[in-house]
TILO-743598 format. One record per residue (C-alpha): residue number from 1; x, y, z; residue in three letters. Coordinates in pm, 1 decimal. Layout:
BEGIN
@i->NUM, east->X, north->Y, up->Z, aa->ALA
...
//
This chain:
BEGIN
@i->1, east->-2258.6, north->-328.8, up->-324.5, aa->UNK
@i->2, east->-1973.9, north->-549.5, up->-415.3, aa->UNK
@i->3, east->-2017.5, north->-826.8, up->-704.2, aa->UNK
@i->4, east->-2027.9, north->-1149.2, up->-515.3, aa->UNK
@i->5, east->-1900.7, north->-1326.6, up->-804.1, aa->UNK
@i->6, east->-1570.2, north->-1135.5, up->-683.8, aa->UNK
@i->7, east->-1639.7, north->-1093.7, up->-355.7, aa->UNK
@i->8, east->-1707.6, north->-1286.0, up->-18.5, aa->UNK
@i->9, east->-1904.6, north->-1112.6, up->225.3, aa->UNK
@i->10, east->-1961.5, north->-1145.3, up->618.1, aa->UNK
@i->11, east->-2231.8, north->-1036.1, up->834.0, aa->UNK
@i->12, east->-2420.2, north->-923.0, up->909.9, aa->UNK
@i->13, east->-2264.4, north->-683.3, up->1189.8, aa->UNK
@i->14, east->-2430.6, north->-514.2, up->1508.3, aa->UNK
@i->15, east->-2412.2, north->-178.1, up->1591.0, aa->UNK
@i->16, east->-2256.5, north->-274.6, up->1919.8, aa->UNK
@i->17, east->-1979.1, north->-475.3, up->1728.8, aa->UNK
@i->18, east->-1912.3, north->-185.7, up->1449.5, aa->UNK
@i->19, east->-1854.4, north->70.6, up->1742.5, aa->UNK
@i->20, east->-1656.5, north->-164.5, up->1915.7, aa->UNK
@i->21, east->-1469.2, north->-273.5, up->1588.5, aa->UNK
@i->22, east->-1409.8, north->126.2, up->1472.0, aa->UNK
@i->23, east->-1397.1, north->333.6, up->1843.3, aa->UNK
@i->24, east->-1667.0, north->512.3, up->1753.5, aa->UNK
@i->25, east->-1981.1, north->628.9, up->1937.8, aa->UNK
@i->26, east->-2325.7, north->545.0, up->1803.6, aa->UNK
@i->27, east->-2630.1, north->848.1, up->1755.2, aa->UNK
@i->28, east->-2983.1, north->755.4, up->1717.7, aa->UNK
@i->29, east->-2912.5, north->378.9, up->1774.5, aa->UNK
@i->30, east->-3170.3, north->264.3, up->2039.7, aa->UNK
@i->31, east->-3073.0, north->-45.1, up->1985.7, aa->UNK
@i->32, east->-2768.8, north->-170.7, up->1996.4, aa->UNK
@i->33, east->-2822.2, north->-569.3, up->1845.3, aa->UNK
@i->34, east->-2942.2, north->-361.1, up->1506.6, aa->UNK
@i->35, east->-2751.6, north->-525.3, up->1197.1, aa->UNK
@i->36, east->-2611.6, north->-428.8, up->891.0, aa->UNK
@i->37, east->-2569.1, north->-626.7, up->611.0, aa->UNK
@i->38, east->-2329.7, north->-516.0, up->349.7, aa->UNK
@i->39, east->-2142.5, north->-132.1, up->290.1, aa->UNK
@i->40, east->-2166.0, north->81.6, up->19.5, aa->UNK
@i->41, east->-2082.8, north->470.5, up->-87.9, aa->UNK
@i->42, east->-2408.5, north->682.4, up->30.2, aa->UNK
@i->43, east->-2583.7, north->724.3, up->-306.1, aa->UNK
@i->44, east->-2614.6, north->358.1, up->-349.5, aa->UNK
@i->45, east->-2706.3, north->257.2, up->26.1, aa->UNK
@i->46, east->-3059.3, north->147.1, up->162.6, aa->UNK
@i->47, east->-3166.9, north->77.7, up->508.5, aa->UNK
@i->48, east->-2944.8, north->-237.9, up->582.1, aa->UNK
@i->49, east->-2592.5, north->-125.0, up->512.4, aa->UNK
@i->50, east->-2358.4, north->122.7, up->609.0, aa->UNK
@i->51, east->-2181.0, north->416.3, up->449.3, aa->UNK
@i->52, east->-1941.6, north->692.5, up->541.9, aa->UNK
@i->53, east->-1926.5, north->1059.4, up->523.2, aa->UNK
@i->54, east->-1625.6, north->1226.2, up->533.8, aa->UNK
@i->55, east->-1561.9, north->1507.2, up->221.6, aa->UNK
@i->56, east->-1821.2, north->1795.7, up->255.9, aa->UNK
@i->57, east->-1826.3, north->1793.4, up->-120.1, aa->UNK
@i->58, east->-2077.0, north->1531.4, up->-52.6, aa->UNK
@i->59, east->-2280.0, north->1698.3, up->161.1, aa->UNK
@i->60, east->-2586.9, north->1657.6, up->-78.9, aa->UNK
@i->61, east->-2562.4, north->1295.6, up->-75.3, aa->UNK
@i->62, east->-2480.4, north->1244.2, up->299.8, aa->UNK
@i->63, east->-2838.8, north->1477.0, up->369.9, aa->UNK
@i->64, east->-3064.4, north->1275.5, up->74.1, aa->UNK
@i->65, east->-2910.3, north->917.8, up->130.3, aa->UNK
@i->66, east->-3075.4, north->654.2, up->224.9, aa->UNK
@i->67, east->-2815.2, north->444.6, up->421.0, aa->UNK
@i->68, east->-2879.4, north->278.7, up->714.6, aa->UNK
@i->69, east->-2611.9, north->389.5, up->928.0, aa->UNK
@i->70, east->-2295.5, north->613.8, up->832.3, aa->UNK
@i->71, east->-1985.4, north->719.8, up->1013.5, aa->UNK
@i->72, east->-1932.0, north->1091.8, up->1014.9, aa->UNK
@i->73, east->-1747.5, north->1365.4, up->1208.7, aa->UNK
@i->74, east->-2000.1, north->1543.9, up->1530.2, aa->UNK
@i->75, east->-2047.6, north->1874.9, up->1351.2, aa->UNK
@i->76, east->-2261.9, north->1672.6, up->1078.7, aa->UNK
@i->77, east->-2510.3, north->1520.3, up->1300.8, aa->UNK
@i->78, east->-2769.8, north->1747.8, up->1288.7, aa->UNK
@i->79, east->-2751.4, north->1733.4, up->875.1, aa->UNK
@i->80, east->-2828.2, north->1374.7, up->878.7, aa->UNK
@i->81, east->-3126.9, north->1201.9, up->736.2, aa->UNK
@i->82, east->-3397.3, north->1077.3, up->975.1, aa->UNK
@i->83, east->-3339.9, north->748.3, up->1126.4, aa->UNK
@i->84, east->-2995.5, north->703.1, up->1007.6, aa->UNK
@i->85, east->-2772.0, north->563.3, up->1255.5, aa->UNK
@i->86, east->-2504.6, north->777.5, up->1319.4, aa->UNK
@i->87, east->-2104.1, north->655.7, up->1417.9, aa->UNK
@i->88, east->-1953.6, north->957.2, up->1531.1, aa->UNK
@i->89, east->-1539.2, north->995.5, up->1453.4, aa->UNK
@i->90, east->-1313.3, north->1285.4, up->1340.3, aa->UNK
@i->91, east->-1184.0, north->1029.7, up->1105.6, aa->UNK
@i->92, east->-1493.3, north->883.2, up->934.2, aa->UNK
@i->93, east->-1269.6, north->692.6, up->638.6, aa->UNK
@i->94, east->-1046.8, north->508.3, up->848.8, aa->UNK
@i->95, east->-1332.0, north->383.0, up->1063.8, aa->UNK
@i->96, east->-1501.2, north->295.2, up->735.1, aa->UNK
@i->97, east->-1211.1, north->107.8, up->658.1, aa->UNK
@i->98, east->-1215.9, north->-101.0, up->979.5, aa->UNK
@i->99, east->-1589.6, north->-187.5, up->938.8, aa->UNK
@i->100, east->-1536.5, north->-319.3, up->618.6, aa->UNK
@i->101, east->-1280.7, north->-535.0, up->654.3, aa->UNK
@i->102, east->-1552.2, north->-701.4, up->892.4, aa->UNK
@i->103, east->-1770.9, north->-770.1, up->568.4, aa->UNK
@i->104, east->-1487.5, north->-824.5, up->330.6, aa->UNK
@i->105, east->-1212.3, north->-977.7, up->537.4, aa->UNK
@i->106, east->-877.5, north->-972.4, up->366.2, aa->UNK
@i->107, east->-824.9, north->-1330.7, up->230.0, aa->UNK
@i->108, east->-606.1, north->-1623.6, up->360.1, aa->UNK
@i->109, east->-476.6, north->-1945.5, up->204.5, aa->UNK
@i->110, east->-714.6, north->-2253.5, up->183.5, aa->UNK
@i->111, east->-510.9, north->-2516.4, up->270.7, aa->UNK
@i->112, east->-510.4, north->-2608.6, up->-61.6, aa->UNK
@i->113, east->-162.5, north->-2726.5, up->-318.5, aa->UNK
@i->114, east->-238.7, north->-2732.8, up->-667.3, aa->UNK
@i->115, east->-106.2, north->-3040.3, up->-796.7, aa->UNK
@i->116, east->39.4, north->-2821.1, up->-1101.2, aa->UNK
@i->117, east->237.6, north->-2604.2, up->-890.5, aa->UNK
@i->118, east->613.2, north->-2729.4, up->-841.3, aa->UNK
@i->119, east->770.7, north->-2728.7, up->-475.7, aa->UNK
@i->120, east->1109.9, north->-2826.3, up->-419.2, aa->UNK
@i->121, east->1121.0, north->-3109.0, up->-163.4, aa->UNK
@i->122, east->1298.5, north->-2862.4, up->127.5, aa->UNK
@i->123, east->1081.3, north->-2586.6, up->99.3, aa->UNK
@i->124, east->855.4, north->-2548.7, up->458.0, aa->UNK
@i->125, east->513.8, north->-2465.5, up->389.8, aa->UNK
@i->126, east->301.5, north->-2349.8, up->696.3, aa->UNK
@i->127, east->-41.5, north->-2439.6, up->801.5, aa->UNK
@i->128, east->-352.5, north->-2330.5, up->582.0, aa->UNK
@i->129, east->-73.5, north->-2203.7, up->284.5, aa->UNK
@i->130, east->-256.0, north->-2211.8, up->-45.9, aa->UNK
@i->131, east->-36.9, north->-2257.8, up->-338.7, aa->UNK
@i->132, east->-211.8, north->-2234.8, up->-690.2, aa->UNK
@i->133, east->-126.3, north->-2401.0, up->-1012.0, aa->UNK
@i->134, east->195.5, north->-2301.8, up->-1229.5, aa->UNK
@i->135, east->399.4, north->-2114.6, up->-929.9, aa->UNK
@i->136, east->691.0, north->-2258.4, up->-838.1, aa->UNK
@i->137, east->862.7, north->-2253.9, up->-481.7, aa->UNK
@i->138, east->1230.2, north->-2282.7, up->-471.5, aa->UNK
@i->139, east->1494.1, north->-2490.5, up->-283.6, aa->UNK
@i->140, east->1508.7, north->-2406.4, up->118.3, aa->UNK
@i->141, east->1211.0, north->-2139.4, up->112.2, aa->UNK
@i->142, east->984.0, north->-2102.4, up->391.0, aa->UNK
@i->143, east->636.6, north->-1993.5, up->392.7, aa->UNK
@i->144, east->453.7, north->-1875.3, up->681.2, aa->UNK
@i->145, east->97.0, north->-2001.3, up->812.4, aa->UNK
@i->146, east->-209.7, north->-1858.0, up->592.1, aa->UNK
@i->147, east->-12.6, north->-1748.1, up->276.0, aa->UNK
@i->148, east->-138.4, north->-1758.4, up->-106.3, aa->UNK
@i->149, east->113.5, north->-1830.8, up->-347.9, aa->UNK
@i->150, east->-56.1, north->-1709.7, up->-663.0, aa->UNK
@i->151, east->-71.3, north->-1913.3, up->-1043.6, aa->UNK
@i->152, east->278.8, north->-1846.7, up->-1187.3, aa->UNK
@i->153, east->396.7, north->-1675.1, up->-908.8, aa->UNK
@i->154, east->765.0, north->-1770.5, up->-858.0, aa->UNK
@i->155, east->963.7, north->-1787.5, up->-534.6, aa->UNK
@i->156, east->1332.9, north->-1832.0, up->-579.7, aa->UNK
@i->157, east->1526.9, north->-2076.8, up->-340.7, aa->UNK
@i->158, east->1625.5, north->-1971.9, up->5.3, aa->UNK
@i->159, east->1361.1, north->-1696.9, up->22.7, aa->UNK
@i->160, east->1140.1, north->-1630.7, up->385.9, aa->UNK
@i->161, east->766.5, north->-1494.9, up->348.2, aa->UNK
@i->162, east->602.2, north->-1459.1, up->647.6, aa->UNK
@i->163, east->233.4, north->-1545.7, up->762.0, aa->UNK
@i->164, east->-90.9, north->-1398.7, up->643.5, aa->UNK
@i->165, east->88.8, north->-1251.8, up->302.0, aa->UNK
@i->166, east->-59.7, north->-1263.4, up->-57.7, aa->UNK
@i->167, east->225.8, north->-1327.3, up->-283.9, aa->UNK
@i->168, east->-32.5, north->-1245.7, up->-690.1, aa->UNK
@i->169, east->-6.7, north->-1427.7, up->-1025.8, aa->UNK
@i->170, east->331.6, north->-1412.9, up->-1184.7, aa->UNK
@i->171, east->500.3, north->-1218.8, up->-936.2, aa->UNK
@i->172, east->904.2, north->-1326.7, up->-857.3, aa->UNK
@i->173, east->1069.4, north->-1326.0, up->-537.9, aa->UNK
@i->174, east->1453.4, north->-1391.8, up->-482.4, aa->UNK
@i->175, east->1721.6, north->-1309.1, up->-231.7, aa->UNK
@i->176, east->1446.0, north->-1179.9, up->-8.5, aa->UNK
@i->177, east->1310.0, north->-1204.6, up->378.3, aa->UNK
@i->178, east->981.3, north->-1084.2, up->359.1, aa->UNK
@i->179, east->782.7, north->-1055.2, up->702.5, aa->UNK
@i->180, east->412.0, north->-1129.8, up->796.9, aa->UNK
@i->181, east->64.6, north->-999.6, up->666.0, aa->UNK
@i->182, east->239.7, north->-837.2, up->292.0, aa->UNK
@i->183, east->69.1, north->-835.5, up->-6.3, aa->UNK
@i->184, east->268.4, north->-863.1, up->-303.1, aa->UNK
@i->185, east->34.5, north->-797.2, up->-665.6, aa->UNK
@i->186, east->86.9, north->-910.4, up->-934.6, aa->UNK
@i->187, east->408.2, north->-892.7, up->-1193.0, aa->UNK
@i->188, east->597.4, north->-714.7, up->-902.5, aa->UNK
@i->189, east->976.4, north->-820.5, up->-917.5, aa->UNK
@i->190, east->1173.2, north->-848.7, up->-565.4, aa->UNK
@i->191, east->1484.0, north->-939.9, up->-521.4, aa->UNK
@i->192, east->1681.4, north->-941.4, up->-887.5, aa->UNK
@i->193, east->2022.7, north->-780.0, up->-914.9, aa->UNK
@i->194, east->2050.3, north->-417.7, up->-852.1, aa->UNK
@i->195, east->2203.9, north->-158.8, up->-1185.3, aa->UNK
@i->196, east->2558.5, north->-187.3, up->-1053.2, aa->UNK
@i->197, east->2837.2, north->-176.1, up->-1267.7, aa->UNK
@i->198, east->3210.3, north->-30.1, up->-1282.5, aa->UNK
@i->199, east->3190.5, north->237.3, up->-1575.5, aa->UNK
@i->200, east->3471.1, north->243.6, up->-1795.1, aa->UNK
@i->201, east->3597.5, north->302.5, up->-2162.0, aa->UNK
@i->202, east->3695.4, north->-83.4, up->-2172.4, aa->UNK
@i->203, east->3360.5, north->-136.4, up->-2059.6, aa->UNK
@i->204, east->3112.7, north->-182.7, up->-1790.2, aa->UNK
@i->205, east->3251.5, north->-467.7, up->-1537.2, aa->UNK
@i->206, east->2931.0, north->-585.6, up->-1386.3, aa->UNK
@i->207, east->2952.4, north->-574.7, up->-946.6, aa->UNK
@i->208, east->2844.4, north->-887.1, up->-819.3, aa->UNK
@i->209, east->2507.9, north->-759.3, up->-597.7, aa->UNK
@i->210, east->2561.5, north->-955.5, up->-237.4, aa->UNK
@i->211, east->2296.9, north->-773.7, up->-31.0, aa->UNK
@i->212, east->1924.1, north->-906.2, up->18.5, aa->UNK
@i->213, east->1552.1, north->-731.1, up->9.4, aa->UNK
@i->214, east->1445.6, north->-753.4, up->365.7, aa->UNK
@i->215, east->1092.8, north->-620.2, up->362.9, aa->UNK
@i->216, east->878.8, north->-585.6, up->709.6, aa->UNK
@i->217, east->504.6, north->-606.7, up->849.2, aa->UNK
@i->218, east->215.8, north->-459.0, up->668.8, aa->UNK
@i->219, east->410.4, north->-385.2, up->323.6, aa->UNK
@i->220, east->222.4, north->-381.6, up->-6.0, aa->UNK
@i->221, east->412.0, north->-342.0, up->-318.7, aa->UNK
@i->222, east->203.9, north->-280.1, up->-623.0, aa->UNK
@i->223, east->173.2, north->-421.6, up->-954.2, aa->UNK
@i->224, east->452.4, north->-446.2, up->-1191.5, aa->UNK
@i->225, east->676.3, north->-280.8, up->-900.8, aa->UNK
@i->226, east->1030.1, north->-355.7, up->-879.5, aa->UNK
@i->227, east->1282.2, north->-376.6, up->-561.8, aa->UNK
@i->228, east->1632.4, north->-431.5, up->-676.5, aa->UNK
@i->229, east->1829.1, north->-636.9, up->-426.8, aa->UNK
@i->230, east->2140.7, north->-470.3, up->-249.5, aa->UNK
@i->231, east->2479.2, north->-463.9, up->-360.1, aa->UNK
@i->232, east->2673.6, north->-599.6, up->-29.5, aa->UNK
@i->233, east->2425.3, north->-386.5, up->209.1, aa->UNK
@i->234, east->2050.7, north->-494.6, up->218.8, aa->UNK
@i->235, east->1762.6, north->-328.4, up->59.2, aa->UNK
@i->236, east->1513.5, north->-217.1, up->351.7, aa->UNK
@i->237, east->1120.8, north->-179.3, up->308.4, aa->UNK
@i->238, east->981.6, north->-60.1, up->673.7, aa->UNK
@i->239, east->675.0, north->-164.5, up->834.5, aa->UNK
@i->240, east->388.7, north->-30.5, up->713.5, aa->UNK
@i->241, east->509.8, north->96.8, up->380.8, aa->UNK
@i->242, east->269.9, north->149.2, up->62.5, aa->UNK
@i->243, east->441.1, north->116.7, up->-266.0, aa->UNK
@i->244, east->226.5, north->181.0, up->-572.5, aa->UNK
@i->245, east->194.2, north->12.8, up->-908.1, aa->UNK
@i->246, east->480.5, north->93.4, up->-1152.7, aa->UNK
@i->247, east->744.4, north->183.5, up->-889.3, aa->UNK
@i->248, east->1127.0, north->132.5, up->-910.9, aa->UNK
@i->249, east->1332.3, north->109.1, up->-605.7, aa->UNK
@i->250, east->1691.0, north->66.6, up->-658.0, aa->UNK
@i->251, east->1957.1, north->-131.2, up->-449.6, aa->UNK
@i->252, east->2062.3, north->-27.4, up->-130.6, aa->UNK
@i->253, east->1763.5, north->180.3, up->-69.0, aa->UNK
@i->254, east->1585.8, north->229.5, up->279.1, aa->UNK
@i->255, east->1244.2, north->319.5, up->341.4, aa->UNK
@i->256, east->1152.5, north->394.0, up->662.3, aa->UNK
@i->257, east->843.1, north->277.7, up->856.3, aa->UNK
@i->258, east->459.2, north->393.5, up->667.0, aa->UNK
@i->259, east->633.7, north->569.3, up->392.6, aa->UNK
@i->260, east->395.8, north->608.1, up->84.4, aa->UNK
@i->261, east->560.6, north->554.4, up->-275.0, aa->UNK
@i->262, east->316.1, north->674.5, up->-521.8, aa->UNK
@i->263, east->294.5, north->532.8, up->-908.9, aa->UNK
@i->264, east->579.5, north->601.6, up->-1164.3, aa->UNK
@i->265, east->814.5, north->710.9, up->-886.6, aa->UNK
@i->266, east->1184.1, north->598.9, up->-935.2, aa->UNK
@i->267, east->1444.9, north->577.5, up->-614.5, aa->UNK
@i->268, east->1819.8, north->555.9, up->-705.7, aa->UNK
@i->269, east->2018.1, north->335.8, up->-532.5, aa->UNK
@i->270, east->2200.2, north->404.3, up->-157.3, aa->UNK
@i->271, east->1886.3, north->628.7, up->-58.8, aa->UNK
@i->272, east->1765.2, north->629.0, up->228.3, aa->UNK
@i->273, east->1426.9, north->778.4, up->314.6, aa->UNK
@i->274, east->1304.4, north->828.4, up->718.0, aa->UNK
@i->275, east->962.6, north->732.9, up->834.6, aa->UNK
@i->276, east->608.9, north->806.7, up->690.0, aa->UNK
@i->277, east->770.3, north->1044.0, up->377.7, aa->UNK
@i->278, east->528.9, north->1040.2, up->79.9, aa->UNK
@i->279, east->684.9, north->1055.4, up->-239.6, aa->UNK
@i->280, east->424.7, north->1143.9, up->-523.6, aa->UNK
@i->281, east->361.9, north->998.7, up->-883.6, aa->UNK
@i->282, east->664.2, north->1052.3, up->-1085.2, aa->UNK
@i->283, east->893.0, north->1187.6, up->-891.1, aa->UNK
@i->284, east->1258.7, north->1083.6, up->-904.4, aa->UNK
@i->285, east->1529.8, north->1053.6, up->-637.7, aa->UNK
@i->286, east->1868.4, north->1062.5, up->-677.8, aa->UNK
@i->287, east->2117.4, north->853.4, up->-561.8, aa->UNK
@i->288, east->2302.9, north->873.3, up->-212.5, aa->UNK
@i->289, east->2006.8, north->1074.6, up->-76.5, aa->UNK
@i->290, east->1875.2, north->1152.9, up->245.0, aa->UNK
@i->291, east->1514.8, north->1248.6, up->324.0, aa->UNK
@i->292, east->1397.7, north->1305.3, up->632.4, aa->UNK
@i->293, east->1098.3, north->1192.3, up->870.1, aa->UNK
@i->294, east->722.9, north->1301.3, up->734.9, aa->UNK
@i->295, east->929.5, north->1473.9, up->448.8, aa->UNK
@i->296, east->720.6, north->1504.0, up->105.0, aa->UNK
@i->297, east->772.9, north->1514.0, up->-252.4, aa->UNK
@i->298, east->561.8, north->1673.8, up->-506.1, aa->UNK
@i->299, east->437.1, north->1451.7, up->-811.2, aa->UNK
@i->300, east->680.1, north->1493.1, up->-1078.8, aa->UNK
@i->301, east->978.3, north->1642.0, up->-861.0, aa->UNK
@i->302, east->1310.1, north->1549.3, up->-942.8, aa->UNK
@i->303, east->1459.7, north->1584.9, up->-575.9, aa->UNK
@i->304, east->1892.2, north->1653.1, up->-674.8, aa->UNK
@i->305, east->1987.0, north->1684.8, up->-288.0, aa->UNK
@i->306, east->1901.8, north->1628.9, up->98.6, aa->UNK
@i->307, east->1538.4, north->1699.6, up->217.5, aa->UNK
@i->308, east->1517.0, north->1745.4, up->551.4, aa->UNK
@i->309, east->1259.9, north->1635.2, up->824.2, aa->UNK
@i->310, east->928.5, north->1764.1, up->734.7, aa->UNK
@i->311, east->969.1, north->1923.0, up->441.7, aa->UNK
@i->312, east->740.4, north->1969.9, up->88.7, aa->UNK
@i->313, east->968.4, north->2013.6, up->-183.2, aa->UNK
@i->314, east->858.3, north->1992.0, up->-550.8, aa->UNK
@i->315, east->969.1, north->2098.5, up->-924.1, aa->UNK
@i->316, east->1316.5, north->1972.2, up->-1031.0, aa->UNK
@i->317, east->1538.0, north->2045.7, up->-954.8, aa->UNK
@i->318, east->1349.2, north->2040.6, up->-622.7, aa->UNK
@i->319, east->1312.8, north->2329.5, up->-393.9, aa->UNK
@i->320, east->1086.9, north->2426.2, up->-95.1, aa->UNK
@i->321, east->723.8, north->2373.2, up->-212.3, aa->UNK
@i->322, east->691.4, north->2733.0, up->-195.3, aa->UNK
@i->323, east->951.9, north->2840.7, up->-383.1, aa->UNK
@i->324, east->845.7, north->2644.2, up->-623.7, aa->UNK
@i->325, east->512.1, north->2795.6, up->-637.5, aa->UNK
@i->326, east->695.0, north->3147.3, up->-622.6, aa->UNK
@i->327, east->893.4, north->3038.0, up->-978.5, aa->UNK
@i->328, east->601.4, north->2941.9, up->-1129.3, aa->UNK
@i->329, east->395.7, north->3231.0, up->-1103.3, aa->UNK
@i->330, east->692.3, north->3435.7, up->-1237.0, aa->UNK
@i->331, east->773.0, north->3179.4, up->-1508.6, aa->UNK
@i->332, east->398.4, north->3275.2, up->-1579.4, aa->UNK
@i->333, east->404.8, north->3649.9, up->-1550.4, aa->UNK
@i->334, east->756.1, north->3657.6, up->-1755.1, aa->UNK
@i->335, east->538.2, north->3469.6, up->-2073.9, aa->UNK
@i->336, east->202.0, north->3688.2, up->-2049.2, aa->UNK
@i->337, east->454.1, north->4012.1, up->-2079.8, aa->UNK
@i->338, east->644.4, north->3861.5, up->-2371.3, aa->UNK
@i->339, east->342.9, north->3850.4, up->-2577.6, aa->UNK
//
């Protein structure tokens, strides 16, 4: 169970309200007003609180835990424990994920303005935004209803961040329209001038960057994370996206909606990427780049040219995933017949 010193916890929640919650349909639950208190993985579970089932490497522990109640796909139901309340799903992680957000709901601003943060006079805070001591909020920035400013968090003048958003400790936001429900962890940088500059043996002539980060719905950019700004044309996060710790996103880039941006990946500028691509630890685009809808990219790919809609691609240069399984294993036979 979670450490309440960290934690805040809800509850207790019915059966009837956890189907209703996660579209699931209860087993063995004869009645329906029976409550859980808390959720947990299955080893660590007892009769009150709920648990999920959903890799059959964990068979053993699904069949010997002692959980209460645990979501899990129909073909497991007969492997269950006695007196376990079952909620049936094909997708027994994502309902998990529902029901716990009704014991651990994701956290909104208090109300409260530390009298150590600094505000500039203009700025429009909404209702219920909590701003905590040391950040600073800029000339002309609005803030929408139920936002946490974080300690040392800074928020350059003129910026927009929507409602419901977690903005962590010492992040910095500039030249950015940011939209409702983001979280933004800590030490990410949005907003700061993209790497453009006119080459030259008389030396580099720096290009004034003009564009904006406009970032949508339901984004979460990870810690230490940077999103250069545009040069003239914006830099576009879509709705849904998941950007990891440690990520670098370079002007002018475009994500599409639900794309997933794993740790360590690097995206040169002009990019743009279609919807729900995932691009895996390490890997680096190049600049000018298009990749198409549900495209992915192996971890540690260095992707050189177009990937198309749908496509795996991996190695680097990057090739069809298969290929690039096909050069390995010869890479490997050519070395065991050299020695």
């Amino acid at each position: 169970m979670a450490d309440a010193r960290f934690f805040s916890r809800k509850g207790p929640v019915s059966v009837a309200e956890i189907a209703a919650l996660t579209e699931t349909t209860p087993v063995n639950a004869p009645d329906e007003t029976r409550v859980f208190q808390d959720v947990s993985p299955l080893q660590n579970a007892d009769g009150d609180i709920l648990s999920f089932f959903d890799n059959r490497k964990y068979l053993d522990a699904f069949v010997n835990s002692k959980a209460g109640a645990c979501f899990v796909r129909p073909e497991f139901v007969e492997r269950a424990p006695e007196g376990m309340v079952l909620f049936t799903t094909k997708d027994p992680y994502r309902a998990y994920a529902k029901a716990a957000t009704a014991f651990y709901p994701f956290e909104t601003g208090n109300g409260i303005v530390s009298d150590h943060a600094v505000i500039d006079p203009s700025a429009r805070l909404g209702k219920g935004v909590q701003v905590d001591a040391g950040a600073v909020i800029g000339a002309n920035c609005e803030i929408g209803d139920g936002t946490i400013i974080a300690s040392n968090a800074v928020i350059g003048d003129g910026v927009v961040i929507g409602a419901g958003c977690k903005v962590g400790a010492n992040a910095s936001i500039s030249h950015s329209l940011i939209g409702n429900l983001c979280l933004i962890y800590p030490g990410a940088r949005i907003g700061q001038d993209g790497f453009g500059f006119a080459m030259g043996p008389q030396g580099h002539a720096k290009v004034p960057q003009l564009g904006r980060v406009v970032i949508g719905n339901d984004v979460e950019v990870g810690s230490n994370s940077t999103i250069d700004r545009g040069a003239g044309p914006d830099t576009v996060i879509g709705n849904g996206c998941r950007i990891d710790n440690l990520v670098q996103i370079g002007h002018n880039v475009e994500l599409g909606m639900g794309c997933v941006v794993v740790s360590q990946v690097g995206i040169s500028g002009s990019t743009k990427i279609g919807n729900f691509v995932v691009l895996a630890g390490q890997a680096g685009i190049t600049g000018h780049l298009e990749i198409g809808d549900g495209a992915k990219v192996a971890a540690q790919s260095g992707v050189m040219k177009n990937v198309g809609p749908g496509e795996t691609v991996g190695g680097s240069p990057a090739v069809p995933v298969m290929e690039y399984h096909k050069q390995t294993v010869a890479l490997s036979r050519l070395i065991r017949k050299k020695k």
